[in-house]
N, CA, C and O atoms as a GROMACS GRO file, in nm:
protein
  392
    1UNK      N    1  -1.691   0.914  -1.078
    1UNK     CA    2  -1.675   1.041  -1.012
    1UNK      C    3  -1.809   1.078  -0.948
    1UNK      O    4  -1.910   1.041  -1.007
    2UNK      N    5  -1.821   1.150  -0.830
    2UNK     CA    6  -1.915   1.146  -0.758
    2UNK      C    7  -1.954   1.317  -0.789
    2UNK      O    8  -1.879   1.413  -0.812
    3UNK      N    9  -2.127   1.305  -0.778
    3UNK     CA   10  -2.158   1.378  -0.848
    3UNK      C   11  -2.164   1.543  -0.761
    3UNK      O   12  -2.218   1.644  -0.806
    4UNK      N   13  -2.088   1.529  -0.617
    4UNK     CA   14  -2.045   1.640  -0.565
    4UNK      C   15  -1.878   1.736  -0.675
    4UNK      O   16  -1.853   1.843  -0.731
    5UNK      N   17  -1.787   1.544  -0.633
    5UNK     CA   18  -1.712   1.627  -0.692
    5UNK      C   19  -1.715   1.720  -0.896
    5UNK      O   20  -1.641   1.797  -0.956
    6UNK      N   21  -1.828   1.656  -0.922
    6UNK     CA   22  -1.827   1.681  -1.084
    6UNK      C   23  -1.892   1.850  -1.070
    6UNK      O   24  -1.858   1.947  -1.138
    7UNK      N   25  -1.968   1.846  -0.988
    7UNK     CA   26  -1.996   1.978  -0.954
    7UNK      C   27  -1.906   2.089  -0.895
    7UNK      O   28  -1.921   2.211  -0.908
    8UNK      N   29  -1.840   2.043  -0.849
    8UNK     CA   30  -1.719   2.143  -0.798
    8UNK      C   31  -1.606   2.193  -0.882
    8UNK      O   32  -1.533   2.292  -0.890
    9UNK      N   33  -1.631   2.047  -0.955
    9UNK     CA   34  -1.474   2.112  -1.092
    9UNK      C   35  -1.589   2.186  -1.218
    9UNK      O   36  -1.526   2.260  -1.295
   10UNK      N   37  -1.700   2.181  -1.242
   10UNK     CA   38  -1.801   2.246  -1.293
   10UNK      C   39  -1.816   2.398  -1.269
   10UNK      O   40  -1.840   2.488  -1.349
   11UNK      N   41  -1.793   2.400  -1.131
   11UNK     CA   42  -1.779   2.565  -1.053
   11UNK      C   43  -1.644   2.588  -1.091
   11UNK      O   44  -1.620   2.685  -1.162
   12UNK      N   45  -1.554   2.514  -1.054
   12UNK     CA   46  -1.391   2.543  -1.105
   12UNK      C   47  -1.415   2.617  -1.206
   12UNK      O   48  -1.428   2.739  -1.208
   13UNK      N   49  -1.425   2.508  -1.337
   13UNK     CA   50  -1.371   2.574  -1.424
   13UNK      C   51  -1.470   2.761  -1.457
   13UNK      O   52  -1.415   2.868  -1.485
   14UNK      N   53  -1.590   2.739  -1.441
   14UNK     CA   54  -1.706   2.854  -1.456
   14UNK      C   55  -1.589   2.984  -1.396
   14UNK      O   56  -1.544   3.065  -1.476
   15UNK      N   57  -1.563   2.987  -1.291
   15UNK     CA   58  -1.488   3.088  -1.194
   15UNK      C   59  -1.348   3.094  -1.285
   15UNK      O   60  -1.290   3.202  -1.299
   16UNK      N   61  -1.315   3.014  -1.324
   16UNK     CA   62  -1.178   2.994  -1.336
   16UNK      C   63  -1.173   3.094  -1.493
   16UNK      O   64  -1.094   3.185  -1.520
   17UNK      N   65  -1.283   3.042  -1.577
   17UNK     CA   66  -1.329   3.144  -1.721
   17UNK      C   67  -1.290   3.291  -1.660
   17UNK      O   68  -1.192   3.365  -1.670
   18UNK      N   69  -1.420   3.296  -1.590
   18UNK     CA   70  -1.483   3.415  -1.543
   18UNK      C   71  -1.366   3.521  -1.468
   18UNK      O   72  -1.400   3.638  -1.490
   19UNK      N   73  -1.255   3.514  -1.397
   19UNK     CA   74  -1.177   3.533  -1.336
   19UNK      C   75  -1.052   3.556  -1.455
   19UNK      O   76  -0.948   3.620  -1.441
   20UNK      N   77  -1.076   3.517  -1.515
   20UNK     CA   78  -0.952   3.528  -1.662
   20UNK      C   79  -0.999   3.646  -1.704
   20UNK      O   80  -0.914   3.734  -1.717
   21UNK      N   81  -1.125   3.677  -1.730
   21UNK     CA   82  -1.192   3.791  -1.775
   21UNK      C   83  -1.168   3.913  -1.739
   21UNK      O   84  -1.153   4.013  -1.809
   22UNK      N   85  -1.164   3.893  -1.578
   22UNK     CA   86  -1.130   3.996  -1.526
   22UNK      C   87  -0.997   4.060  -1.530
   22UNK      O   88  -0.967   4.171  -1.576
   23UNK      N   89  -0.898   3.945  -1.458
   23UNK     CA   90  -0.777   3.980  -1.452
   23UNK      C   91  -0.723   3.852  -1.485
   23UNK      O   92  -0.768   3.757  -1.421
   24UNK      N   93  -0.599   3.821  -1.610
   24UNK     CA   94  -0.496   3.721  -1.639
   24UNK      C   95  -0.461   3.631  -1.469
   24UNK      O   96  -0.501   3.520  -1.434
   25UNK      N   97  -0.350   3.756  -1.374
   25UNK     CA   98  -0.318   3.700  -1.268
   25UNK      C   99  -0.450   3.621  -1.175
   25UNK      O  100  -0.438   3.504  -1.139
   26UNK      N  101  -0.544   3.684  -1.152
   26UNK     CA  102  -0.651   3.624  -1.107
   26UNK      C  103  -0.717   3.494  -1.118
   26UNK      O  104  -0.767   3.428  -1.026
   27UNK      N  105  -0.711   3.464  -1.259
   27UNK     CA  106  -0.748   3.387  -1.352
   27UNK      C  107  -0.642   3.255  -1.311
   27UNK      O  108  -0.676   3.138  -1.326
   28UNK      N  109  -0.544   3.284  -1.273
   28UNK     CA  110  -0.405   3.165  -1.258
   28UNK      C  111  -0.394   3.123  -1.133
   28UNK      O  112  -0.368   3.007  -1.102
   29UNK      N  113  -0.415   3.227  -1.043
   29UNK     CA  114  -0.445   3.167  -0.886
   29UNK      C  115  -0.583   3.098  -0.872
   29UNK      O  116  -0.587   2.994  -0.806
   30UNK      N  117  -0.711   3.152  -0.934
   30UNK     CA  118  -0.817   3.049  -0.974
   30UNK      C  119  -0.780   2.933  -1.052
   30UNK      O  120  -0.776   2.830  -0.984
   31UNK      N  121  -0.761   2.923  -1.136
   31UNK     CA  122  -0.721   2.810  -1.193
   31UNK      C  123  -0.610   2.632  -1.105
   31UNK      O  124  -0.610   2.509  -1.112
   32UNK      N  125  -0.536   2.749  -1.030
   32UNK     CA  126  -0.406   2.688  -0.977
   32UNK      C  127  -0.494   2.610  -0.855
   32UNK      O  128  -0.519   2.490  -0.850
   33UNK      N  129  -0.537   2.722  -0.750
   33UNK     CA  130  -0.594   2.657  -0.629
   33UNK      C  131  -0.756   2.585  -0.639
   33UNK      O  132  -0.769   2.492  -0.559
   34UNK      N  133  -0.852   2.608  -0.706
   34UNK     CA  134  -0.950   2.574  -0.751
   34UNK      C  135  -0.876   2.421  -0.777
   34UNK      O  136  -0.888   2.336  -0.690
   35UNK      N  137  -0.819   2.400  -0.870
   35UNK     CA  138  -0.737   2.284  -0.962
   35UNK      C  139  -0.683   2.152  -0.808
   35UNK      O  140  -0.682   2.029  -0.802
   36UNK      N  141  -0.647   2.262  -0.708
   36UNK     CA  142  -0.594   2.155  -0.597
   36UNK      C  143  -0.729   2.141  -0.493
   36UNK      O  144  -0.746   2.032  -0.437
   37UNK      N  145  -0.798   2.222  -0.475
   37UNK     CA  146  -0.956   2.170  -0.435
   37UNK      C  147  -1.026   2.113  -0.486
   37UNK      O  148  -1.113   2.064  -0.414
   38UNK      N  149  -1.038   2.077  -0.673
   38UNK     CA  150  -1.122   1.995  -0.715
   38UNK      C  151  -1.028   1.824  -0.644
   38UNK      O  152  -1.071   1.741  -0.563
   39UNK      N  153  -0.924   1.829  -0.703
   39UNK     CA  154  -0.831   1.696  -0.694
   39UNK      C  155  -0.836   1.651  -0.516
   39UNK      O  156  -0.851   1.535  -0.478
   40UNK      N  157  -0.823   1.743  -0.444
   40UNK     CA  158  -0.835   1.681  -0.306
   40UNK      C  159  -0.979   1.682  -0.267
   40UNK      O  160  -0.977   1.640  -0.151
   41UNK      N  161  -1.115   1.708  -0.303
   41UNK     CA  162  -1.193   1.643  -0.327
   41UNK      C  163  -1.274   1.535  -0.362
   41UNK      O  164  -1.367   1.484  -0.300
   42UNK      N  165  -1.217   1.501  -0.491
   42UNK     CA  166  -1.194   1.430  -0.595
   42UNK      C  167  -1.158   1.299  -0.510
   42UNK      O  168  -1.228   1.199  -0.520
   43UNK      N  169  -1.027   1.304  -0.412
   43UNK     CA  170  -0.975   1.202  -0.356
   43UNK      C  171  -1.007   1.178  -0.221
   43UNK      O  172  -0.976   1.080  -0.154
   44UNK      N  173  -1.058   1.255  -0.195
   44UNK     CA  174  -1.150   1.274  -0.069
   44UNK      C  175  -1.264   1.178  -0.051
   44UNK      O  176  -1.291   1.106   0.045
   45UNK      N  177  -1.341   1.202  -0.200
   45UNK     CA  178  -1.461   1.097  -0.222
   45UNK      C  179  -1.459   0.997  -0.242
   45UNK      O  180  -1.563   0.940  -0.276
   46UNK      N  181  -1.322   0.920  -0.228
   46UNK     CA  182  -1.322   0.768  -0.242
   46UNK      C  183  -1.245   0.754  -0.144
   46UNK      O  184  -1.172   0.659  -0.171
   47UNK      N  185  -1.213   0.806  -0.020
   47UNK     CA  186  -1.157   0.786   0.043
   47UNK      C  187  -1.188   0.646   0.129
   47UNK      O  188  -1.112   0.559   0.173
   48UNK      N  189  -1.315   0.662   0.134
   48UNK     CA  190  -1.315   0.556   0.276
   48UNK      C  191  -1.382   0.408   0.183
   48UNK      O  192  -1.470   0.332   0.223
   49UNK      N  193  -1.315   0.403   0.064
   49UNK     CA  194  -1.339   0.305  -0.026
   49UNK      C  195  -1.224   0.241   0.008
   49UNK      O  196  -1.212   0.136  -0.054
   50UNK      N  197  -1.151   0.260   0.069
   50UNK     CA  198  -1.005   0.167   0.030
   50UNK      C  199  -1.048   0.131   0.157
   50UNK      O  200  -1.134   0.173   0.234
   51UNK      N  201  -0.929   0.008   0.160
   51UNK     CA  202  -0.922  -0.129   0.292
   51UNK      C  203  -0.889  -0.076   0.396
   51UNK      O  204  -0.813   0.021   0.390
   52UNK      N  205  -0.949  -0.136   0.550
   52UNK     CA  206  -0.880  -0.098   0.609
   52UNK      C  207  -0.693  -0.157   0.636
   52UNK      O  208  -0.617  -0.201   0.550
   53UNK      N  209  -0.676  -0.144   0.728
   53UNK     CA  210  -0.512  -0.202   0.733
   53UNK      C  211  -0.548  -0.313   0.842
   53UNK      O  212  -0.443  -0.343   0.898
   54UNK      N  213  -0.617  -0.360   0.875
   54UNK     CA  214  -0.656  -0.505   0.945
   54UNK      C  215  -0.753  -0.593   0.849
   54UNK      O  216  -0.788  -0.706   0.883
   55UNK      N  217  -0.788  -0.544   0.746
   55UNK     CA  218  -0.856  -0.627   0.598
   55UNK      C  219  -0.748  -0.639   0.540
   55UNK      O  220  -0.738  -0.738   0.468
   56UNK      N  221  -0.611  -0.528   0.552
   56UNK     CA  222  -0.495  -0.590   0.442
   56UNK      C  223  -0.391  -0.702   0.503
   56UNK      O  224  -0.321  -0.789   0.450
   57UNK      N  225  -0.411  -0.661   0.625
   57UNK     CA  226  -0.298  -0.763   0.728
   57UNK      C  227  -0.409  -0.859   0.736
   57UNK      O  228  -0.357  -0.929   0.649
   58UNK      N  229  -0.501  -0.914   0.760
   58UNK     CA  230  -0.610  -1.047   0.730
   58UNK      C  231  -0.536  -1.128   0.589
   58UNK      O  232  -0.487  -1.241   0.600
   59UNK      N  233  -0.537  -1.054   0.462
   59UNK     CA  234  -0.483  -1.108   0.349
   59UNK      C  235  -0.357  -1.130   0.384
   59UNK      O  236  -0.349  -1.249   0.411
   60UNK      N  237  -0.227  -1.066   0.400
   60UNK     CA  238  -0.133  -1.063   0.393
   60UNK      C  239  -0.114  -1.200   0.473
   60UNK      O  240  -0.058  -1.288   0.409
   61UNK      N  241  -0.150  -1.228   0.599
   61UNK     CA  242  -0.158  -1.346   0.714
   61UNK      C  243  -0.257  -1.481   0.614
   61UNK      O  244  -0.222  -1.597   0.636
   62UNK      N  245  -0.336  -1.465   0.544
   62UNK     CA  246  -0.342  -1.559   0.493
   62UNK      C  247  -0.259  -1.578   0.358
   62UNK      O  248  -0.294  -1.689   0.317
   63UNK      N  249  -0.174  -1.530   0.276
   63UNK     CA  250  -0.065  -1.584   0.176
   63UNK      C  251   0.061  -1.632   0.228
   63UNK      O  252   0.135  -1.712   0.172
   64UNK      N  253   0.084  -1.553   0.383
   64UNK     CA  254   0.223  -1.605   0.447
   64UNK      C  255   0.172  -1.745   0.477
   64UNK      O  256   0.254  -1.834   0.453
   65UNK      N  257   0.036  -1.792   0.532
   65UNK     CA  258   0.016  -1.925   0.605
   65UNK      C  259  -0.002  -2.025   0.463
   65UNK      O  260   0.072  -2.122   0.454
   66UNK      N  261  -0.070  -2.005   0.388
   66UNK     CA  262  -0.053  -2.086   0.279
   66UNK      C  263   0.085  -2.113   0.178
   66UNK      O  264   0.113  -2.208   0.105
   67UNK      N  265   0.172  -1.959   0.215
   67UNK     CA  266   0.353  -1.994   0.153
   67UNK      C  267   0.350  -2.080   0.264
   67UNK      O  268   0.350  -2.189   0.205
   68UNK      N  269   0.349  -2.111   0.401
   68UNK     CA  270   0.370  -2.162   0.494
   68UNK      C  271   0.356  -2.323   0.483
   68UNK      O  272   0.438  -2.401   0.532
   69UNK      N  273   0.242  -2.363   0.411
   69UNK     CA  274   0.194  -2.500   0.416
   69UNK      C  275   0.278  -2.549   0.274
   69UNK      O  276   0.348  -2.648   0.256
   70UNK      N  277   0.249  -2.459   0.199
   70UNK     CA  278   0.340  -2.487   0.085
   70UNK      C  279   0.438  -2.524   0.061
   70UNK      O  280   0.461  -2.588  -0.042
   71UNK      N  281   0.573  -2.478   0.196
   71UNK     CA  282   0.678  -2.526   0.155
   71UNK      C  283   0.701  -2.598   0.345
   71UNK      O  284   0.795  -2.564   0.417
   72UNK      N  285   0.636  -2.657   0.369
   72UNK     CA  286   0.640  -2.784   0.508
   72UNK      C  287   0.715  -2.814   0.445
   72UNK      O  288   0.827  -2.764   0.452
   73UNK      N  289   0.680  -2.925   0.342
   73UNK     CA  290   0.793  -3.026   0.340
   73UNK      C  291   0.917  -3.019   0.282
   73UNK      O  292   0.960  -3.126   0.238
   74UNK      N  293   1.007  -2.890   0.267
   74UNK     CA  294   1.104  -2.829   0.263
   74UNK      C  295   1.155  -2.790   0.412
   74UNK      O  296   1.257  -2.797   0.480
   75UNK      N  297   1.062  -2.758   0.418
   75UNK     CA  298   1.132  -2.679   0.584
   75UNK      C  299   1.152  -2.788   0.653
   75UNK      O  300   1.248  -2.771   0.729
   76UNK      N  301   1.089  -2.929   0.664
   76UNK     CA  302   1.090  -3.050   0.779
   76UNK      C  303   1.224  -3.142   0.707
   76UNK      O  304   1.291  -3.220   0.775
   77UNK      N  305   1.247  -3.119   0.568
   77UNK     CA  306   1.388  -3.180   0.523
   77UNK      C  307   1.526  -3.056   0.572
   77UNK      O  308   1.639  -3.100   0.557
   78UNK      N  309   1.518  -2.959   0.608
   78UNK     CA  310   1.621  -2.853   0.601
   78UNK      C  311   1.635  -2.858   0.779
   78UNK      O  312   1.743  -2.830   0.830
   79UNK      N  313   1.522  -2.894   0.860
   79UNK     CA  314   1.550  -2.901   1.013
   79UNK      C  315   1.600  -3.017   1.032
   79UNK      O  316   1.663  -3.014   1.138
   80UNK      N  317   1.608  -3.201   0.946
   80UNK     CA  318   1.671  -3.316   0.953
   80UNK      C  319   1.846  -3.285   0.873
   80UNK      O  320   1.954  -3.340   0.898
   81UNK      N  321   1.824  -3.214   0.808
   81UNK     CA  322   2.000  -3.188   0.776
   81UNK      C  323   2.044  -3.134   0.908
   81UNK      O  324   2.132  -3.193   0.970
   82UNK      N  325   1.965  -2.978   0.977
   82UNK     CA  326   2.038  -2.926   1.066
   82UNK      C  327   2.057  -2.967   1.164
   82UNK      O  328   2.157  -2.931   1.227
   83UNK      N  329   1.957  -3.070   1.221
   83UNK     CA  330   1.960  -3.165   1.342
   83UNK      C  331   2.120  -3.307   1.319
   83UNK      O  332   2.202  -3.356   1.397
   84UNK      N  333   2.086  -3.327   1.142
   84UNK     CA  334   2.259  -3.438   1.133
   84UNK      C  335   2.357  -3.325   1.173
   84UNK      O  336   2.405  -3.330   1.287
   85UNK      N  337   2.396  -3.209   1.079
   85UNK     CA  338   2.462  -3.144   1.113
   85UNK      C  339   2.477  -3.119   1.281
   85UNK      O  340   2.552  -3.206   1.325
   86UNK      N  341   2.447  -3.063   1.348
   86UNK     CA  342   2.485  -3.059   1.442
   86UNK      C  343   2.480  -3.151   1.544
   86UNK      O  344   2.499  -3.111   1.658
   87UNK      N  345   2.447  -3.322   1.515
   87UNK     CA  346   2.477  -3.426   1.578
   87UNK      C  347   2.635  -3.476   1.520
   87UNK      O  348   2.672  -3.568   1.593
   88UNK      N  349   2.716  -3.452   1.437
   88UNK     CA  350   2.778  -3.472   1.348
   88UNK      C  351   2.901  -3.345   1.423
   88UNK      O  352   3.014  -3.389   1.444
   89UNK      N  353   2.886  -3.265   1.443
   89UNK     CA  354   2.936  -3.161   1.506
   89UNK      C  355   2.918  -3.175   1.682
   89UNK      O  356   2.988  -3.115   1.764
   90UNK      N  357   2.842  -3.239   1.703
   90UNK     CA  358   2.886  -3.306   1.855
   90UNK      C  359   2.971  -3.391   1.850
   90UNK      O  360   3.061  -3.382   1.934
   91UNK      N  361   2.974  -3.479   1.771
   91UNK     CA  362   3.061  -3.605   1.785
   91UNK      C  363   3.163  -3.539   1.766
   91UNK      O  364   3.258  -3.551   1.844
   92UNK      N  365   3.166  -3.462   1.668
   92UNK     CA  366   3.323  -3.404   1.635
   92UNK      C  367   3.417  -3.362   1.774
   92UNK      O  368   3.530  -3.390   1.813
   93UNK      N  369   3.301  -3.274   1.827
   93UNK     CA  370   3.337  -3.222   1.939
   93UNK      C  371   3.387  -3.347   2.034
   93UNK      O  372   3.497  -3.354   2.089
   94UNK      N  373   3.295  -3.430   2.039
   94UNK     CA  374   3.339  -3.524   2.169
   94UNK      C  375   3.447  -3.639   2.150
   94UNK      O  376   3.500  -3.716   2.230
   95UNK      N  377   3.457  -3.626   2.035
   95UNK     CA  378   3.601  -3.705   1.984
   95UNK      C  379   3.707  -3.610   2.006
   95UNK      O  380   3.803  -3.673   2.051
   96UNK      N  381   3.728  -3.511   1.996
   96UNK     CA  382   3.840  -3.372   1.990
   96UNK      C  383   3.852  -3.423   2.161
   96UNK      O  384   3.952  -3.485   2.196
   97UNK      N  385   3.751  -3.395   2.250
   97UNK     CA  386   3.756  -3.349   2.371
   97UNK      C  387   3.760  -3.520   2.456
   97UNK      O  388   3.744  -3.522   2.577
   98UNK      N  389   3.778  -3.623   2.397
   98UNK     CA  390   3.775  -3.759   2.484
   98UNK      C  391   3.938  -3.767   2.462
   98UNK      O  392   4.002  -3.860   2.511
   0.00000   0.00000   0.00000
């Protein structure tokens, strides 16, 4: 946790006491919105820690190309069936049609 945001939920809660003191209702809208400014803070400060989306599509493009190499020699037996098959299905045809 970064030592802005530790300071801010530090003030939170201080205000958030202090505001109870005064008034219960007071005290709950401090608590409530304070509570969603520490957290979007909070997430604020690691924001530009995460990947971009051309560092995740880089990865993603290299596991498809290596599933890719991985299964060649599946894919080069499944295009020699479909190539009999449909030599097999010509003839059919050209026997029907002679």
């Amino acid at each position: 946790m970064s030592k802005r945001v530790l300071t801010g939920a530090v003030t939170w809660v201080v205000l958030t006491v202090g505001a109870f003191l005064l008034d219960p209702i007071l005290g709950a809208a401090v608590l409530v919105f304070g509570g969603i400014l520490v957290t979007i803070g909070h997430v604020a400060s690691t924001w530009g820690d995460a990947s971009s989306y051309e560092e995740r599509e880089l990865v993603r493009a290299r596991r498809r190309a290596e599933a890719r190499q991985a299964n060649s020699g599946k894919r080069e037996k499944e295009r020699a069936r479909y190539r009999a098959a449909m030599e097999r299905k010509a003839a059919r045809a050209a026997r029907k049609g002679a």
